[in-house]
N, C-alpha and C positions, 0 to 999 in steps of 0.2 A: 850575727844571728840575734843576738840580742833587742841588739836597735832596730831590725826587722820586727820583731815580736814588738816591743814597744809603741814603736807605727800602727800594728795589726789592733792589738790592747787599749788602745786611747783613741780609736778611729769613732766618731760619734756613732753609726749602727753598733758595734759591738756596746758599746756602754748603754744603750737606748735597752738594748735586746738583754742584759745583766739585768736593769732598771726591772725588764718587762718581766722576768722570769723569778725574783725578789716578789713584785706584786702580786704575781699567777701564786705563787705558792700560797701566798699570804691571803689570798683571795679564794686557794682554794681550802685551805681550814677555815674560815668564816662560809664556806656554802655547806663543807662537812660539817660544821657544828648545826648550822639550819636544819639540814635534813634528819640527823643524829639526835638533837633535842628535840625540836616542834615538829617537822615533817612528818616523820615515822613516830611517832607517839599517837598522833593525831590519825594516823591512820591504824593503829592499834587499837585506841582507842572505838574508832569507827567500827574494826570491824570485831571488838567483845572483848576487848583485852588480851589480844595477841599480841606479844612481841615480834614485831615480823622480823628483824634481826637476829633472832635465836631460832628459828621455824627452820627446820632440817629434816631427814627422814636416815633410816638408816637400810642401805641395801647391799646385800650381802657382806657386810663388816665393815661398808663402807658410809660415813656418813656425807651425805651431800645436805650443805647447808645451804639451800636455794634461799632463804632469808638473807642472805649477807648479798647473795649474788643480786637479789633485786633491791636493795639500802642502795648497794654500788651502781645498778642500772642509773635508777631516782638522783643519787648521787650527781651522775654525770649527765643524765637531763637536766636537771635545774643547772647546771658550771657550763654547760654549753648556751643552753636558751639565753644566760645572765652574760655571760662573754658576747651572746651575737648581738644581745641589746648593747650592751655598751659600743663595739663597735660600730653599730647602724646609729648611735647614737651622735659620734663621733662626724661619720660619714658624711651626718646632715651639716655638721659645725662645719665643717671641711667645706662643702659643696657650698655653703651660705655665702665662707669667706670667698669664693673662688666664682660663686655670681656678682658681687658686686663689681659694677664696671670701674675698669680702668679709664683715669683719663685719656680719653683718645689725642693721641699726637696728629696735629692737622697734616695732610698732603703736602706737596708742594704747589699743587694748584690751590687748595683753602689758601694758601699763605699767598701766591700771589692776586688772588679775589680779594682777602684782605687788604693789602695793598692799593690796591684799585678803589678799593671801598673808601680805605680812608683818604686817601689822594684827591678824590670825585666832591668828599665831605668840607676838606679842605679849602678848594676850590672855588666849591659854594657859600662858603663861608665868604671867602675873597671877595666873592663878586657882591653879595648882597654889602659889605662893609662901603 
């Protein structure tokens, strides 16, 4: 079971997808700090000095703090838009490598046209000599 697990663990997608889920996280406290420091200030700012992160109401002893809930909307608009740029980004690099042509391997007919070709060149060579 061991050596099963070990296989399963060092298999390159699992380590790719380790890699990927390290940088997501990491990727997403740099989008929370954007939106946390500049985004919502800026828009506090805008709209008179409102903290829109502390903007709650209270109804019937309960407080609903719909400022946090739209930080978090904001939040996960900019992590999604920023994720699907890089991946569209990607896609192009991907597509770019995967247009340029291979060298084409000739037929077995190009090869024996070739043949003939040089054979014929030869030939003429011969006769004018």
């Amino acid at each position: 079971m061991l050596n099963e697990f070990k296989k399963f663990a060092l298999k390159g997608n699992v380590i790719d997808l380790a890699i990927g889920v390290i940088i997501g996280g990491a990727f997403g406290k740099i989008v929370t700090s954007l939106v946390n420091d500049i985004i919502m200030p800026l828009f506090g700012f805008i709209l008179g000095g409102v903290q829109i992160s502390d903007a709650a109401f209270t109804f019937r002893g309960a407080e609903l703090k719909y400022g946090m809930f739209l930080q978090t909307v904001v939040d996960f608009l900019i992590i999604s838009f920023s994720i699907f740029m890089f991946i569209r980004f990607f896609q192009r690099f991907k597509k770019k490598e995967e247009e340029k042509p291979a060298e084409p391997t000739p037929t077995k007919e190009e090869i024996l046209l070739t043949e003939i070709r040089d054979l014929l060149k030869e030939q003429k060579r011969m006769s004018e000599s």
